[in-house]
C-alpha positions in Angstrom: 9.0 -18.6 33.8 6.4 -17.7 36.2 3.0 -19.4 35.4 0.9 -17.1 36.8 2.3 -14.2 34.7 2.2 -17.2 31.4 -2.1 -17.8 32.2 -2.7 -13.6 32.5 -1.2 -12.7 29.4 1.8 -10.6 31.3 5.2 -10.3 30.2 7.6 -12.7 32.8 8.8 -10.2 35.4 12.4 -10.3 36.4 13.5 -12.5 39.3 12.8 -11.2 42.7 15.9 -10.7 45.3 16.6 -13.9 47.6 14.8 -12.9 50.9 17.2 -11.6 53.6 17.6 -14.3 56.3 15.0 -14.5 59.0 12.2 -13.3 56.8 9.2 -15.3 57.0 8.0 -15.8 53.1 4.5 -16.1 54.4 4.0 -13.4 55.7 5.9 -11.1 52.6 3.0 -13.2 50.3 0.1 -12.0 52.5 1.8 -8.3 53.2 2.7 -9.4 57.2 6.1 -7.7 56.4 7.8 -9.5 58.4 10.5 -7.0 59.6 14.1 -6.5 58.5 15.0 -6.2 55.1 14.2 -3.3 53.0 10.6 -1.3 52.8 8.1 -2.9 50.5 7.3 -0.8 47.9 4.3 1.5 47.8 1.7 0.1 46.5 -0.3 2.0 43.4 -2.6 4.6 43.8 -5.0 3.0 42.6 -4.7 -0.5 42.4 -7.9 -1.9 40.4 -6.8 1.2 37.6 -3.3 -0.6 37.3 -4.6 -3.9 36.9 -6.5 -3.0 34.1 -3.7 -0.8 32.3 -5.5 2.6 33.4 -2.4 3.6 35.3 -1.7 6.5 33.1 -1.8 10.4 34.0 -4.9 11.1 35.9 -7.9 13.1 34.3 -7.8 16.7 34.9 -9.5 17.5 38.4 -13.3 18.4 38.0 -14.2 21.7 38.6 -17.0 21.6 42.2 -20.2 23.1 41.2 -19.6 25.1 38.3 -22.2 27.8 36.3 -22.1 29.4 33.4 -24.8 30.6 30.9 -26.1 28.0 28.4 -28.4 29.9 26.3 -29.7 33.5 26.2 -32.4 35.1 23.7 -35.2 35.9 23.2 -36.2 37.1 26.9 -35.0 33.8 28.0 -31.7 32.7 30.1 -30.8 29.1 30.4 -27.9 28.9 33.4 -26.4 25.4 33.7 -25.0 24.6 37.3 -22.7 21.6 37.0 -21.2 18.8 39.4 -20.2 15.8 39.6 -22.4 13.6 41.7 -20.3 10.9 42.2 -17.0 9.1 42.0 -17.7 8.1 38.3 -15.8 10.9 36.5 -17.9 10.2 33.1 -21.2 11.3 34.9 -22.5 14.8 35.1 -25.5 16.0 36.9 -26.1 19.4 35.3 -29.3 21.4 36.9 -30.5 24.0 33.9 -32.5 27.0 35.4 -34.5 28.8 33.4 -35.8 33.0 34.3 -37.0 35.5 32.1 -35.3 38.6 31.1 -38.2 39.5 29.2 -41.1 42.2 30.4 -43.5 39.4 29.9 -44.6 36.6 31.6 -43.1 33.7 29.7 -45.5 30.4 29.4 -45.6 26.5 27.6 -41.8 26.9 28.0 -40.2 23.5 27.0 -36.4 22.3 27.2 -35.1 18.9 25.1 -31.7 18.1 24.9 -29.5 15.4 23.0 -26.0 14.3 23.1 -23.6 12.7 21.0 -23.9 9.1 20.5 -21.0 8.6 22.5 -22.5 10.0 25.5 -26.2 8.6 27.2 -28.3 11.2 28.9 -31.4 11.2 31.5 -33.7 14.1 31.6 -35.9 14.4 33.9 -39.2 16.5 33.9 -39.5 20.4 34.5 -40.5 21.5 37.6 -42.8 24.1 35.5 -43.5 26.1 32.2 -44.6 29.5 33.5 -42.0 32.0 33.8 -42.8 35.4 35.6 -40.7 38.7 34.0 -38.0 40.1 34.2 -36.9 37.2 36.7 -39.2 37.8 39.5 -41.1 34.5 40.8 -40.2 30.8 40.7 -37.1 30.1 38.1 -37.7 26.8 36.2 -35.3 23.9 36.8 -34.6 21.0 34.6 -32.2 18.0 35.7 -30.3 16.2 33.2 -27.8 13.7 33.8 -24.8 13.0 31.1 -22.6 10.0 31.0 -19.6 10.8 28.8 -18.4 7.0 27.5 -15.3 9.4 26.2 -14.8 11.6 29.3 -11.1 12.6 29.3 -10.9 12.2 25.3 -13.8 14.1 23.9 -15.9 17.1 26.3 -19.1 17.3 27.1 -21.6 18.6 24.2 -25.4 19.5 24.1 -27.9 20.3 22.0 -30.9 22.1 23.3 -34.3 22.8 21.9 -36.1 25.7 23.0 -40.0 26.5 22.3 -41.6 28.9 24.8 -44.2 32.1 24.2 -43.7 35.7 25.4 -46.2 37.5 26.3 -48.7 35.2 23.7 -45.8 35.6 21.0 -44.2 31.7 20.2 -40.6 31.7 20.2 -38.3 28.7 19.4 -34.4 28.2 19.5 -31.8 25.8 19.2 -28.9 26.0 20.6 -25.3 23.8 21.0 -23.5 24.0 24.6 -19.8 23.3 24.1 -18.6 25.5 26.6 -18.3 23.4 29.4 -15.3 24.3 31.8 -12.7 21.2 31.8 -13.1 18.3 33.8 -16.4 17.8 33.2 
């Protein structure tokens, strides 16, 4: 029985083949080669993923810089660009942009968001609260950054809180975001 295999918990692999004469053990052990013999085998693609029993079928590919419209009412549209800013497939970085479809300026405009307790999530400040109409002017942009603990098992979900006045008149709205192409 191998030892190693014993101390790690692993099942006892089967015997390996009696080197081929004038193979240098050595250098098979620290991946020299050697020369003659047969090819070693490939190694996985990703070897810290098969170490730690990940080496199933990979996640589907994320979609690059995805937008779709996360809320629209009220002579308010809330357009959520997506990517993913790293090589962590459970994080997010979604940018929400914020114009007004309304005839009136829109002002004290204010986006919160939550997420499932499964997921964590940073939002950072908005770069304003004054919305000229009908889309002219500065949009507003909101970054929020969602870690999915679940990514590949459950999709991304959020819940946004809207408050905002139109033209003087308060508005308010709530709305749940589920439509989030796959991958993310």
């Amino acid at each position: 029985a191998d030892m190693l295999m014993d101390l790690l918990g692993g099942d006892t692999p089967a015997p390996a083949p009696a080197p081929a004469a004038g193979l240098n053990l050595m250098d098979d052990l620290l991946g020299g080669g050697g020369g003659g013999g047969a090819a070693p085998a490939a190694p996985p693609a990703d070897p810290l993923m098969d170490l730690l029993g990940g080496g199933g079928a990979p996640a589907p590919a994320a979609p690059a810089g995805v937008s779709f419209t996360a809320y629209e009412g009220a002579g308010l549209r809330i357009v959520f660009g997506c990517e993913k800013p790293g090589p962590t497939p459970a994080v997010t970085a979604i940018t929400a942009t914020c114009t007004s479809t309304a005839g009136a300026p829109i002002s004290n405009l204010v986006v919160q968001a939550a997420v499932p307790k499964f997921m964590t999530l940073n939002l950072e400040p908005a770069s304003g609260s004054v919305l000229a109409p009908m889309g002219q002017g500065t949009p507003v942009t909101q970054r929020l950054t969602v870690t999915n603990q679940q990514h590949g098992t459950k999709p991304l979900a959020v819940r946004l809180k809207i408050t905002f006045d139109v033209g003087g008149a308060p508005q308010s709205a709530e709305a749940t975001v589920t439509n989030f192409p796959p991958g993310l």
